[in-house]
C-alpha positions in Angstrom: 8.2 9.6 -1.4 7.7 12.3 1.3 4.4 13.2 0.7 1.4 11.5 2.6 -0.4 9.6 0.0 -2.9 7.5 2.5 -4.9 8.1 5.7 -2.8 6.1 8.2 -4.8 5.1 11.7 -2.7 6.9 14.6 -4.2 4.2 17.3 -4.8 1.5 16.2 -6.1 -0.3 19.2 -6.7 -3.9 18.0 -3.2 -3.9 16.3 -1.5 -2.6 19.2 -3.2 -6.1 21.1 -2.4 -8.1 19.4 1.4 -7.3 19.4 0.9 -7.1 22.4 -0.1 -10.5 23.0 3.1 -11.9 20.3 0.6 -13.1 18.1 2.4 -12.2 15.0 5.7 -12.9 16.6 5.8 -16.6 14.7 4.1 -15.4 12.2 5.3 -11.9 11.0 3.6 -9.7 9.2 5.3 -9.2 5.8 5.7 -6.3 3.8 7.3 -5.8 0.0 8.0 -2.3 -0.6 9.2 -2.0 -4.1 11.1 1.1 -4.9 12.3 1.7 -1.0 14.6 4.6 -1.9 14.7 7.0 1.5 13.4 4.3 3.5 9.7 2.4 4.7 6.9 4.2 5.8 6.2 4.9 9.3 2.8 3.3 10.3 4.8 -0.6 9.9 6.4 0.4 13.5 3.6 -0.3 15.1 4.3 -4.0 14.9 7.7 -3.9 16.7 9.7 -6.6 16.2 6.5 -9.0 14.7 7.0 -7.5 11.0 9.2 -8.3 8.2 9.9 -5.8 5.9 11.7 -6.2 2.1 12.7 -3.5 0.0 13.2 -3.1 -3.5 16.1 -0.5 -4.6 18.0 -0.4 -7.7 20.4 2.0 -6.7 23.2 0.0 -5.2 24.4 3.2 -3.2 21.1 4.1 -2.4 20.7 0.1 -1.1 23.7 0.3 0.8 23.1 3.1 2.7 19.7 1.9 4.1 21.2 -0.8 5.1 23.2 0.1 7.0 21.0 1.6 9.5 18.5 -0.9 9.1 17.2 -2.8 12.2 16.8 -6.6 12.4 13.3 -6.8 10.6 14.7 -5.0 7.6 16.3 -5.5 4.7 16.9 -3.7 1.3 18.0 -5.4 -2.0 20.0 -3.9 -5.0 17.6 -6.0 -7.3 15.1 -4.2 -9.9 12.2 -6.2 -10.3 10.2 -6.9 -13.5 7.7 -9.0 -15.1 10.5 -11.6 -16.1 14.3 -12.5 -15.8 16.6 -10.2 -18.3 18.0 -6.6 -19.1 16.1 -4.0 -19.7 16.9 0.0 -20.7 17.2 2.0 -17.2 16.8 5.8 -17.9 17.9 8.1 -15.2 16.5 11.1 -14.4 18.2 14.7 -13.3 15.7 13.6 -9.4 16.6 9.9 -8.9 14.3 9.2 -7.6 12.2 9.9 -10.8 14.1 7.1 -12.2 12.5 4.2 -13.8 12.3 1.6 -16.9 9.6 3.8 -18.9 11.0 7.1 -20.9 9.2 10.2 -19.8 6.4 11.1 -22.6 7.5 14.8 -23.3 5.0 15.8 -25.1 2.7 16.2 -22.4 5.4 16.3 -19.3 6.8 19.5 -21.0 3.7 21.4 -19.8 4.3 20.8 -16.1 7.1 21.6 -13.9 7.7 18.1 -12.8 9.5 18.2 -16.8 12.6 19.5 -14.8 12.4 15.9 -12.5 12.5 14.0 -15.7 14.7 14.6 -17.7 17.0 12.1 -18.6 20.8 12.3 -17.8 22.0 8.6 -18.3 20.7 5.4 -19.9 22.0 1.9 -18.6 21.0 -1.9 -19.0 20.4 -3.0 -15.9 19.5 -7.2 -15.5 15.8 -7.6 -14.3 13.8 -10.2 -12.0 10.3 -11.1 -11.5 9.4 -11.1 -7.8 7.5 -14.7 -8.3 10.7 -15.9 -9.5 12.9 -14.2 -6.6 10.9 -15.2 -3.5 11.2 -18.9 -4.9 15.0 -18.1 -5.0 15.2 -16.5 -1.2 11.9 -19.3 0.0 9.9 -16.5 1.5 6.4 -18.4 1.0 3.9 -15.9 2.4 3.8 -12.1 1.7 1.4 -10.2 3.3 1.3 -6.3 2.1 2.8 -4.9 -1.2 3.9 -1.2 -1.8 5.0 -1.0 -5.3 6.1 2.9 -6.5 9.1 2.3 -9.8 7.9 5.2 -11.9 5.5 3.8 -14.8 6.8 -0.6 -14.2 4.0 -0.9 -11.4 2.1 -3.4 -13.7 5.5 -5.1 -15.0 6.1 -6.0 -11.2 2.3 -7.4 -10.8 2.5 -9.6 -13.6 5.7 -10.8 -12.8 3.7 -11.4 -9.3 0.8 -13.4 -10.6 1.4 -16.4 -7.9 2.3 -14.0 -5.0 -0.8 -12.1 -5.3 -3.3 -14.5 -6.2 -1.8 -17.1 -3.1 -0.5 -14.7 -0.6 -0.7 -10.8 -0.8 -3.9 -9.1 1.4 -3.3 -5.6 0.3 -1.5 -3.5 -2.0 -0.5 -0.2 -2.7 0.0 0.9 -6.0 1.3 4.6 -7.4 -0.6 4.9 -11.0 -1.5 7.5 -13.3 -4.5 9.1 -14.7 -2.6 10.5 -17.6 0.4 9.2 -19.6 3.1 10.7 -17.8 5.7 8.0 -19.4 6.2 6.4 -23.0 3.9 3.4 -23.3 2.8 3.1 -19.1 -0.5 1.4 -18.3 -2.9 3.8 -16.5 -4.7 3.6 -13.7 -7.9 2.1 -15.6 -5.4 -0.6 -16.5 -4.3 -1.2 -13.1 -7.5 -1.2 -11.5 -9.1 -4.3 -13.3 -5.4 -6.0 -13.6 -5.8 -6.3 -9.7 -9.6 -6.9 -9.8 -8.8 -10.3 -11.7 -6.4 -11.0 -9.1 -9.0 -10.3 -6.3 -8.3 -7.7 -5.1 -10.9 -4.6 -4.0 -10.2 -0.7 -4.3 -10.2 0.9 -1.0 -9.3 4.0 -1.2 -7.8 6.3 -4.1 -6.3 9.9 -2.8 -6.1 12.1 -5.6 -2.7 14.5 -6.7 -2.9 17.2 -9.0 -0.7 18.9 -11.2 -1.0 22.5 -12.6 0.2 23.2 -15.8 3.8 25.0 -15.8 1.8 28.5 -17.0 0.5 28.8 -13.4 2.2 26.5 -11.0 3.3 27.8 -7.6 6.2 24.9 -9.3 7.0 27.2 -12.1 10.7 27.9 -10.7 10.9 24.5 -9.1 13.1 21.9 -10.2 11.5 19.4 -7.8 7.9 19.8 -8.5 4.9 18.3 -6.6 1.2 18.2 -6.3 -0.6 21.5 -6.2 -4.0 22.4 -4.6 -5.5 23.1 -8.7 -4.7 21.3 -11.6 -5.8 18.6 -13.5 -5.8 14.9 -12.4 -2.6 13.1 -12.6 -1.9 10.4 -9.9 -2.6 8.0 -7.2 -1.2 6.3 -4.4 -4.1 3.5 -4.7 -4.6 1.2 -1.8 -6.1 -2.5 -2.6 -7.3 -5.2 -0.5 -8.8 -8.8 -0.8 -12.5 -8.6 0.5 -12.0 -11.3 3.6 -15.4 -11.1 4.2 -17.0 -11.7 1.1 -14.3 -14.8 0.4 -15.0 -16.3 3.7 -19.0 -16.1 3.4 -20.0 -16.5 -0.1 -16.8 -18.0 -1.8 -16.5 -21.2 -0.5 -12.9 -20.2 0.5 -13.2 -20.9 4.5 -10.6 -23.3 4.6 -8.3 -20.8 3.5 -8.7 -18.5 6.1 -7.3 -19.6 9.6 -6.9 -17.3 12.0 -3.5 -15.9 11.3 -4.9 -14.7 7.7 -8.0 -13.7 9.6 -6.7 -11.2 12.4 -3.2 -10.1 9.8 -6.0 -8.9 7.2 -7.9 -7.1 10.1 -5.0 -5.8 11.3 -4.1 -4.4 7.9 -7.6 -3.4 7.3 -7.6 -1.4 11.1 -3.9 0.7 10.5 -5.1 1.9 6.8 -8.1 3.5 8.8 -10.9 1.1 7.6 -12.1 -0.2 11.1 -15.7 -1.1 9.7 -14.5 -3.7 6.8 -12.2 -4.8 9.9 -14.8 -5.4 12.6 -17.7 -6.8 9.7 -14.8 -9.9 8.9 -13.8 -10.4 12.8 -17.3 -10.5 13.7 -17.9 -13.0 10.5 -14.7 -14.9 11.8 -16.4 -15.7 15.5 -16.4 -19.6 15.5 -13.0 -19.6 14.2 -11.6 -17.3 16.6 -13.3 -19.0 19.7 -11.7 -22.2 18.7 -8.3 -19.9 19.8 -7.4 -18.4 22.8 -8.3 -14.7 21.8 -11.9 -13.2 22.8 -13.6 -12.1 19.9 -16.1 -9.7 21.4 -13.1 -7.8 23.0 -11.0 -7.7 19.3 -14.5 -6.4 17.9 -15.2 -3.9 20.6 -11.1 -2.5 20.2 -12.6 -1.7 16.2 -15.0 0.8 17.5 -14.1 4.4 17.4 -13.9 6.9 20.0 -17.4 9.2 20.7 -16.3 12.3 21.8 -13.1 11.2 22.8 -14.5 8.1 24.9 -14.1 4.4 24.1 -17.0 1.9 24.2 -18.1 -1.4 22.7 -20.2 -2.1 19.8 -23.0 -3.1 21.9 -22.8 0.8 23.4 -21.7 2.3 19.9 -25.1 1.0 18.0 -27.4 1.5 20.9 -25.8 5.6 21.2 -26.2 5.6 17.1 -29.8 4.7 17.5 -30.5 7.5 19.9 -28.2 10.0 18.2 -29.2 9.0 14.8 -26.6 9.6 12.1 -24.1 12.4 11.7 -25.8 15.6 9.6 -23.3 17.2 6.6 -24.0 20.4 5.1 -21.7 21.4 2.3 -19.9 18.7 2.7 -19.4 19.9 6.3 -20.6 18.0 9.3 -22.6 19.9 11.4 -24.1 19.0 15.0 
């Protein structure tokens, strides 16, 4: 999808270090984007050749032609995932990439443009696999960051995904609706506590809207997408595991080495959230002086700029204290 659904950190200094040092480079960073028609996002660049990305893509064509200007970390497979092995209905819509398992639920889609993305042209069986069940298949034992956008089957994948996500997974991004867009989807207020139980934390939750057909700047369109007014209708929800709160008051230590440590800050640091970031390196400290990397100088690289100038944390509270906190008025912050 083309549109920018997440605040994405355009330095992120700590990541940038660490790649820098090869840190990841036995241990990649990996990434599952499900539904990887037009290709990955952008911000996974930043770990060179230290990631490992695997996409999901139905659309054999669609598969092929990815990958066949995919780089070495890359790969795209023709598989449609599922909660479980079988064959399922496919319908396809007049946008392809509106495709998906779940009919579209006309009664309320008529109303909006996006109506002309939806409708459906074909309907094929297409055999279905549970990602649990496929990374056993291919041995990938450790997955790292999950991207899941098939039109209305987001909560078929996760619980065909139990074991990856309960042993594995750090973060997750999740497309989900606020309003039945699709014949017999889960909504968001599923989602959300589906991944709760799994562990996971909601981080950040950009909101889309969708004006009704009547007065849509979409009216004409027949490739709708958000508008500025309109009601509610979807998210690009972004999901981690709280690190921090595992590490101090679960008992789960053990399970954190430094690898899972510094990939979750990592995570944390390019999806903009520096502060959960530095709170679980700082946590982390006799861990990460049993390494070779200097905590204090992977805590100060957390801090953000003051008026365009870097400095550590030491020099970030003690300017704070002095300049006490930021003023807003009307939601606007003022000096």
């Amino acid at each position: 999808m083309s549109i920018v659904t997440q605040k994405i950190n355009p330095n992120p200094r700590l990541t940038k270090h660490l790649v820098g040092l090869g840190f990841f480079r036995s241990n990649p960073v990996t990434v599952i984007d499900i539904g990887s028609r037009g290709g990955f996002e952008k911000q996974w660049g930043v770990y060179g050749d230290q990631v490992r990305i695997i996409g999901f893509e139905p659309d054999a064509v669609e598969c092929e032609k990815l990958n066949k200007s995919a780089d070495p970390t890359t790969i795209h497979y023709p598989v449609a995932l599922s909660k479980s092995k079988g064959r399922q209905k496919f319908y396809i819509a007049e946008h392809l990439a509106a495709s998906g398992f779940y009919r579209p639920y006309e009664r309320y889609l008529s109303r909006l443009p996006e109506m002309a993305n939806r409708k459906i042209k074909d309907i094929v069986m297409m055999d279905t696999i549970d990602l649990d069940t496929f990374l056993l298949e291919k041995k990938i034992p450790i997955v790292d960051f999950v991207k899941i956008d098939t039109e209305g089957s987001e909560m078929d994948i996760v619980l065909g995904a139990q074991s990856t996500f309960k042993n594995s997974v750090l973060g997750i991004s999740l497309e989900s609706m606020f309003n039945r867009q699709r014949e017999g989807e889960p909504l968001f207020s599923e989602a959300d506590l589906a991944l709760r139980s799994l562990g996971f934390e909601l981080y950040d939750l950009p909101v889309f809207r969708s004006a009704r057909r009547v007065l849509s700047p979409h009216m004409f369109s027949d490739n709708a997408g958000p508008t500025d007014n309109g009601q509610v209708t979807w998210t690009q929800a972004i999901y981690f595991r709280d690190g921090f709160d595992e590490v101090r008051f679960c008992n789960l230590v053990a399970s954190w080495d430094v690898v899972r440590i510094l990939k979750l800050a990592s995570l944390l640091e390019v999806f903009n959230f520096e502060d959960c970031a530095l709170e679980l390196v700082d946590l982390c400290r006799p861990k990460l002086l049993k390494s070779s990397l200097d905590p204090q100088k992977l805590v100060n690289m957390l801090v953000p700029p003051v008026n365009g100038n870097f400095m550590s944390w030491d020099e970030y509270r003690d300017y704070v204290k002095t300049e006490g906190p930021p003023r807003y008025v009307d939601g606007r912050r003022v000096k």
